[in-house]
N, C-alpha and C positions, 0 to 999 in steps of 0.2 A: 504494500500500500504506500508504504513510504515514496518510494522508489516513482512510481505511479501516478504520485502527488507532485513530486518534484519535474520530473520528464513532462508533465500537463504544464506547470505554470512556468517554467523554461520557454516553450511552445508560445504560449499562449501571451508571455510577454516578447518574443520576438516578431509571432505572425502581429501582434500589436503595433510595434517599433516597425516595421516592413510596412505595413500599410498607411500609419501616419506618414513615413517617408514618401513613399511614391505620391501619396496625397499632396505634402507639402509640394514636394517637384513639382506636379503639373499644376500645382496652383502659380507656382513660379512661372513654369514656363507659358503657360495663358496669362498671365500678368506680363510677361516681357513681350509676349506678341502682340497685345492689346499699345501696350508700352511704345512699341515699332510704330504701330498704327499709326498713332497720336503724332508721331513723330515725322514721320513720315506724310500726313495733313497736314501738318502746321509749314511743313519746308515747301509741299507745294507750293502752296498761298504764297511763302514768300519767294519765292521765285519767279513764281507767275507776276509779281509786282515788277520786280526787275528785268522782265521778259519785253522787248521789243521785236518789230517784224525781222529789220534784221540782226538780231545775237544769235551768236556764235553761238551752235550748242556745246560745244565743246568745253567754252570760258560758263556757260552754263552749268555743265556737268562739275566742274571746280568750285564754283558755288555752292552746288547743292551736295557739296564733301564726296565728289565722286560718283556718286550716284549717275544709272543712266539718262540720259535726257532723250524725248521723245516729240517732235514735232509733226501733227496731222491733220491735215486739211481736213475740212466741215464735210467733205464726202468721202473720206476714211484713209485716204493718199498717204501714203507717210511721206513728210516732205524732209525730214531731216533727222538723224541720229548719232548720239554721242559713240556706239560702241559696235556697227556694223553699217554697213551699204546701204543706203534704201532701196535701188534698185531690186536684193535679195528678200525685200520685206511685201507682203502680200498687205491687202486691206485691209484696216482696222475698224473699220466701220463696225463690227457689228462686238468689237472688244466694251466688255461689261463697264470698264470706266469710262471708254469715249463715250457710251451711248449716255449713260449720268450726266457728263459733261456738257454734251448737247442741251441738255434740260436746265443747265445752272448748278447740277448738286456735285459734290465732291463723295467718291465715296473710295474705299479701298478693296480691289480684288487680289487675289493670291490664285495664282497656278503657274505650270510649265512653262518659260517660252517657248515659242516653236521655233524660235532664230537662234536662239544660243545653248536652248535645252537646257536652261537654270530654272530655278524656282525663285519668284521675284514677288513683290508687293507691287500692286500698280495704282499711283494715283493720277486721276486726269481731271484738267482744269480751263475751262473756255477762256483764252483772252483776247484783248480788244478788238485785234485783228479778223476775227472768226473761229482763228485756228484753235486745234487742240494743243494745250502744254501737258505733255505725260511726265511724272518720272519712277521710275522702278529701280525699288530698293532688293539687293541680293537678299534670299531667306531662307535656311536651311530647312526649315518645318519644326514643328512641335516636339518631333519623336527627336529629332538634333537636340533642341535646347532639353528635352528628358535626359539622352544619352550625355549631356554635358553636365547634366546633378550624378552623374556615375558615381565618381568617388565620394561628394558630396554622402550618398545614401550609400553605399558599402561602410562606409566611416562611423553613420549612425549605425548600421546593423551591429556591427562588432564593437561598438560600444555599447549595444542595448544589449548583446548577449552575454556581455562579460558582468555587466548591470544584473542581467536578469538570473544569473547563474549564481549569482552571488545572495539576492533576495531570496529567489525560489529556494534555497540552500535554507537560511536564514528561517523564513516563513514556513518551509515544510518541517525542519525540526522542534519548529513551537506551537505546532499543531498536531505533528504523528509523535513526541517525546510523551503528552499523557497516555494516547493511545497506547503506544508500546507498552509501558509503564500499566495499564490496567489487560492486557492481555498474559503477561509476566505474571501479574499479580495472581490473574484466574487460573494461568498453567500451575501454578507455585498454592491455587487453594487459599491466599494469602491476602484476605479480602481487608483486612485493615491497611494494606497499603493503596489501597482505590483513595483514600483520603489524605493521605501522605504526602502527596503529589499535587500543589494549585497551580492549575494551569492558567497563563493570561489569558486565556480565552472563559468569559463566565460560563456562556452554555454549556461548555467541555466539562467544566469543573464539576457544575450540577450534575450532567448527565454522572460522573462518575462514583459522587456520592450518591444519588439516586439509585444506581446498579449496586453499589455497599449495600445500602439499607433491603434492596431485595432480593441477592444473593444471599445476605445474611438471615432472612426470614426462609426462601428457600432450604437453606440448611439447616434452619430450626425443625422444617419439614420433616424433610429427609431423614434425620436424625429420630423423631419421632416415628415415623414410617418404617425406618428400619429400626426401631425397638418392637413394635408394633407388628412387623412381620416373623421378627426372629423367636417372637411370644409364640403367632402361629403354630412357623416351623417347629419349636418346641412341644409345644399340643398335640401335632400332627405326628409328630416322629414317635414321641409316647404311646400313641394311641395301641391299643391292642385290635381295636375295628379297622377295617379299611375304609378310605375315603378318596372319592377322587371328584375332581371340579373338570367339566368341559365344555367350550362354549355351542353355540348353535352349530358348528360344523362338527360337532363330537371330537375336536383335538383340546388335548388334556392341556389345561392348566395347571391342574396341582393333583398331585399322587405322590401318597404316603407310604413307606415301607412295606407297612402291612397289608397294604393294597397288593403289592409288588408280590410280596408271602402270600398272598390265598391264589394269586395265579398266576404261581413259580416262574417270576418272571425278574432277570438278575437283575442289578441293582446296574449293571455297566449297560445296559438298553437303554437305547433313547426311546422315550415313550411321546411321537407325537399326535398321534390318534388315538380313537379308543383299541382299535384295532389290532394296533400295536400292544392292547396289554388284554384284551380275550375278545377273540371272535364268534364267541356264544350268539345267537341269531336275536334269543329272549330278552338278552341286557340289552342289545343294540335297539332292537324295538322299542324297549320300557323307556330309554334313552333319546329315541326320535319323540315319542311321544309324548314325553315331559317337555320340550323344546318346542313340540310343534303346538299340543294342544293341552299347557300347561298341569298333566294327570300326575299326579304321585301314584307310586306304586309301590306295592309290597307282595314277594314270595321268597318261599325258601328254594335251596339248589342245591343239590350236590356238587360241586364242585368237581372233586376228585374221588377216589373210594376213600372214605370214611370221611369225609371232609362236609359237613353241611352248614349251608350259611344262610343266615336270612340276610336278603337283601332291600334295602330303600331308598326307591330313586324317587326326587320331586326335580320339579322346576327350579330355578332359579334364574339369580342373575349374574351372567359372567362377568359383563362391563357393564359400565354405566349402560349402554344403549343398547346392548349387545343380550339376547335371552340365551340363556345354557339349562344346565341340569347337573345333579351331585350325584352321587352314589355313595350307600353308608351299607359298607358288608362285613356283620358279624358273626361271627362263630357261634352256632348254634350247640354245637359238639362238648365245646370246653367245659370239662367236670364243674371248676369252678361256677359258671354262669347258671348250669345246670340247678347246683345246690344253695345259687343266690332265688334260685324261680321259688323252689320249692320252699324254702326261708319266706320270701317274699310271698306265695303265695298260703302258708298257713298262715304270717304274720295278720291277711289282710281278712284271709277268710275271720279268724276270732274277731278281727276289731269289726267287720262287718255283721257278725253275727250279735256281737256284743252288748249293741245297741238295741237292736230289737228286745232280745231278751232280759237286758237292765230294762226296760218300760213296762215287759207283764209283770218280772218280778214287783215292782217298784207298785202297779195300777194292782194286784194281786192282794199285797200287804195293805194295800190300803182299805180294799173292800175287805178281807178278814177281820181288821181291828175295827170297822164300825165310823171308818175316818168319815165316809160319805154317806151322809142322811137322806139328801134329795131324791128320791127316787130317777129324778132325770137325770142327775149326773152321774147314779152310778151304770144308768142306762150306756150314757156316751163312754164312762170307762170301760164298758163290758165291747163295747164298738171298737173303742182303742187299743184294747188286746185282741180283738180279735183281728186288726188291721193290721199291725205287730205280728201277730201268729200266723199269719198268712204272706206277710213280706218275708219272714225268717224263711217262711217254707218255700215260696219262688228262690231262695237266697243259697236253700242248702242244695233244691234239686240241681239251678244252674253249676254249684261247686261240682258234686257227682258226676254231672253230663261234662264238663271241661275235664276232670280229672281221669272219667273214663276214657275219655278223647286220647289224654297223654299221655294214658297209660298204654292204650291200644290193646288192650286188652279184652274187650269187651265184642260179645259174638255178634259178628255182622252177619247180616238177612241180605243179602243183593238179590234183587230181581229185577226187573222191567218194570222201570218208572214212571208212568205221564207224569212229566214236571207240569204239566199244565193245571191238572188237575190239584198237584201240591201244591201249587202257588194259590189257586181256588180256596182250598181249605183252610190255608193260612191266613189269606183275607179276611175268611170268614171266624178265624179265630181271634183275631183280633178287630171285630168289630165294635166288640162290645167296651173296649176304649175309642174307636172311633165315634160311638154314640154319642159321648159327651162332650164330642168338640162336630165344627164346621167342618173338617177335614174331608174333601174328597178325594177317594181311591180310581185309579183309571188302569186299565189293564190292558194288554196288546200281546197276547199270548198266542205262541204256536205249540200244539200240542206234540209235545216231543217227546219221546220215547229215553229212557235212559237207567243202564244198569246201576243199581247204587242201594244204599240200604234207606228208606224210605223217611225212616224217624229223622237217621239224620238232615235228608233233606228237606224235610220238614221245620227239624229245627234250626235249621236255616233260614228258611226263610221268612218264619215268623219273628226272630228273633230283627230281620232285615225291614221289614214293614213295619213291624212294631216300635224300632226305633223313628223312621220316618215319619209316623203317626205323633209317638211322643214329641219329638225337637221338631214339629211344625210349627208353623203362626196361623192364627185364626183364619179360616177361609182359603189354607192352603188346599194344598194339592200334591196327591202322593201316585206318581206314575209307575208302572210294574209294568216290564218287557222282556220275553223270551224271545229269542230267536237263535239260530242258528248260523254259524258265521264258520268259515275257511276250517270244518272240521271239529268246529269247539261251540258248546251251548254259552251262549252269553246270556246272563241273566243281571238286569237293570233296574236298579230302585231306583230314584231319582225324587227326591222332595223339594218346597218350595220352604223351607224352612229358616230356623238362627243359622246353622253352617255351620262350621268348624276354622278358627285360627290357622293359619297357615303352619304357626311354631307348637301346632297342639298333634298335627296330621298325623305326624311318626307314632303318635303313640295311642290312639286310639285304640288300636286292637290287642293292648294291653290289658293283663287282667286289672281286675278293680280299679284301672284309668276312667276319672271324669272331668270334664272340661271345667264343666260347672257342676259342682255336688249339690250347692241347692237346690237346680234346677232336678239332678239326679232324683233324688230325696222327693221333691216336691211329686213327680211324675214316678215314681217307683220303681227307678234301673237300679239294676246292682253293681255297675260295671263290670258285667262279664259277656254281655251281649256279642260283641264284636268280637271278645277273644274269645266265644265259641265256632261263631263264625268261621273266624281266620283258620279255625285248628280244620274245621270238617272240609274244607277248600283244599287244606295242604294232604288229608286221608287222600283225596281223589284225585291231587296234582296238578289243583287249578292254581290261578291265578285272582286275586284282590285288585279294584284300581279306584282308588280316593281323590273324587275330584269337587272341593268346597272353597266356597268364601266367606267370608262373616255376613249372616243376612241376605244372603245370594243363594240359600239350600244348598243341598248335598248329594252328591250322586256317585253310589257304589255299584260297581261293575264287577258281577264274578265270572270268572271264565275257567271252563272246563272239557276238557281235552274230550270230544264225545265219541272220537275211536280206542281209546283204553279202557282196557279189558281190567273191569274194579273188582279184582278175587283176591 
């Protein structure tokens, strides 16, 4: 730049110097020809004063400092001249000054002669006589008196460049020295010297304090960002789950070890697709489809032999503008996690159970001792356990049907199923909460045939409506669709309902998980609905797909492989 700067204003004050020059010249040389002019009118006049018929043009031409003298009759004759024959001389009659002359005016022409082949000025002048008095001054032309400021203007150029080489030197070092100076500073990281440095130039100055103060906020950034990221990284590396981040084209963003671990994939792989780290047909699906038509999802997989892992892919966002999708796959297998369920799930069953049974005991003691007189109150206590006594027993059987489930133990019935027909019954079983609300049910059922054991499908699907019913809004609408798709029964709830938190999704099919427990409580779920669900989908090796917004309803998708043979 430097360099750039200096070569520019070198230039730029010589083509400067070069054209005032040639300017000044020709303004010179049109001033000295003007100059001629003037000069050359004034000598006619006086010559023409001392002109008689007969003078010598010769003692004439002395007079007028040498100059040629020209004498021509009023019909264009030359009758006499200082510097050639007249005989050799043709008519002048029709010469641009005789013809002026004739009229009284003086004026000045410039061209060729044709007798001596000079370049002359001519002025002509009537006197007394008649005749024409001429005299023509020798003239070299314009481009002569240009070519005669030669050195004149060689002299300025090389004094304007030895000038200009000297300034441009001068003026580019005190314009590219902060420059330099804040470039140094930024290679060097070394941003307290942007201030260090006052250039005479103020905007320079500003501008460099200016780029201080937000390099240094920058790096406040950055600083933060990479504490902020390397917390991540830490999280991520720990994690015993895998994780992986990919944006809408499925090239991976972020993948953690154990991502790497569940599908034996080294650690010296470039991972820029998902592809790159498993080409299972199911994840890539689950993975278009959270991207394209923002669904979370959840199933489990074998992996490899002995290797099972539940998987959860939602939506997300890669970049700012940019839609992707996550993937969260954990070890289903691991002893530990195992005997955290079962930890976890007696923990929840007693505190679930707990409750109920503190109320009869607690409404129980109180009708023994005589505590309630009213007859109507003890009415509504006798309602109260028995409300109690009937929540406990929804409460123990869903325990036994999930426990059955995981224990798999329990003798399956398969036959040939109308799902059609199951879905029927289960509407019909839950209508009698549909009574007490607005809620309407819509159906779009194909009667499909399907091996499976009947209870469980049943209890599926009530447990599927029944929530939809429940987590409605007044005057909702609860949509039920079977049909059959590329091999697999899809079967569709769909409510107009509250919905579900996008940070709640993962974990609804968790046992004793509720979003909202008062709402739980208020409408009579146990939290096991869902994670009966999920379990009787995974017997038959379907798939779950959870797709909610807060007050936008909720629509659960199961799908199930309807060419496997369920023995």
């Amino acid at each position: 730049m430097k360099k750039a700067i200096y070569y520019r204003l070198i230039a730029l004050t010589f083509m400067a110097v070069l054209i005032c020059s040639l300017i000044a010249a020709m303004i010179y040389a049109v001033n000295t020809q003007n100059q001629t002019k003037d000069w050359l009118n004034i000598l006619t006049l006086s010559i023409a004063e001392n002109y008689k018929h007969d003078s010598d043009v010769n003692s004439l031409s002395k007079a007028a400092g040498g100059n040629r003298i020209t004498v021509i009759a009023p019909g264009g004759t030359v009758l006499a001249d200082s510097e050639t024959y007249t005989a050799e001389m043709e008519n002048h009659a029709e010469r641009e000054e005789v013809k002026y002359a004739k009229t009284g005016s003086v004026i000045i022409a410039m061209r060729t002669s044709s007798t001596l082949g000079q370049k002359f000025m001519y002025a002509a002048i009537k006197t007394g006589d008649g005749n024409i008095l001429r005299l023509a001054h020798s003239y070299s032309g314009l481009l002569y008196n240009l070519a005669a400021q030669l050195p004149a203007i060689l002299t300025a150029i090389v004094v304007a460049l030895i000038l200009s080489l000297f300034l441009a030197g001068r003026f580019t070092k005190t314009v590219t020295k902060p420059l330099e100076n804040m470039v140094d500073a930024l290679s060097a990281h070394d941003y307290d010297k942007l201030v260090g440095y006052e250039s005479p130039y103020y905007e320079i100055d500003k501008m460099m304090k200016t780029l201080q103060e937000l390099l240094q906020r920058i790096t406040d950034s950055n600083c933060k960002l990479q504490g902020e990221q390397k917390k991540v990284e830490t999280i991520l590396s720990n994690m015993a789950e895998g994780f992986v981040l990919v944006d809408s084209k499925k090239n991976i963003l972020l993948c953690n070890n154990s991502a790497r671990d569940f599908f034996s994939v080294d650690s010296g792989t470039k991972l820029d697709n998902i592809y790159n780290l498993t080409r299972n047909q199911t994840i890539g699906n689950a993975l278009q489809s959270a991207i394209d038509n923002e669904q979370a999802t959840m199933f489990d997989m074998e992996l490899k032999e002995g290797l099972i892992v539940n998987i959860y892919i939602s939506p997300s966002k890669a970049t700012e503008n940019e839609s992707g999708a996550t993937m969260l796959i954990v070890d289903m297998t691991s002893g530990k996690q195992l005997e955290q369920q079962k930890r976890d799930f007696f923990s929840n069953a007693s505190h679930e159970l707990k409750t109920p049974i503190t109320s009869i005991i607690g409404f129980s003691e109180m009708l023994n001792k005589n505590m309630i007189k009213s007859e109507q109150e003890k009415a509504e206590i006798m309602n109260r356990i028995e409300t109690e006594a009937k929540r406990m027993s929804v409460l123990i059987g869903d325990i036994l049907t999930i426990s059955k489930l995981e224990s798999k133990v329990e003798h399956k019935e398969y036959t040939d199923v109308n799902l059609g027909e199951v879905i029927r019954e289960a509407v019909n079983a839950v209508s009698p909460i549909k009574e007490n609300t607005t809620i309407k049910i819509n159906m779009d059922l194909d009667d499909v045939l399907y091996r499976a054991d009947k209870r469980q499908i049943y209890e599926l699907c009530v447990n599927l409506i029944e929530n939809a019913v429940k987590y409605n809004k007044p005057d909702g609408t609860v949509d039920v669709s079977l049909k059959t798709k590329d091999a697999n029964v899809i079967l569709t709830v769909k409510d107009t309902g509250i919905g579900i938190p996008t940070e709640y999704q993962a974990r609804v099919f968790e046992r004793f998980y509720r979003v909202d427990y008062g709402r739980d409580k208020k409408v009579g779920g146990t939290g096991l609905g869902l994670s009966i669900v999920k379990h009787i989908v995974n017997i038959y090796s379907g798939k779950i797909t959870l797709r909610s917004k807060r007050n936008n309803g909720t629509t659960i998708t199961v799908s199930l492989p309807a060419s496997k043979t369920n023995y």
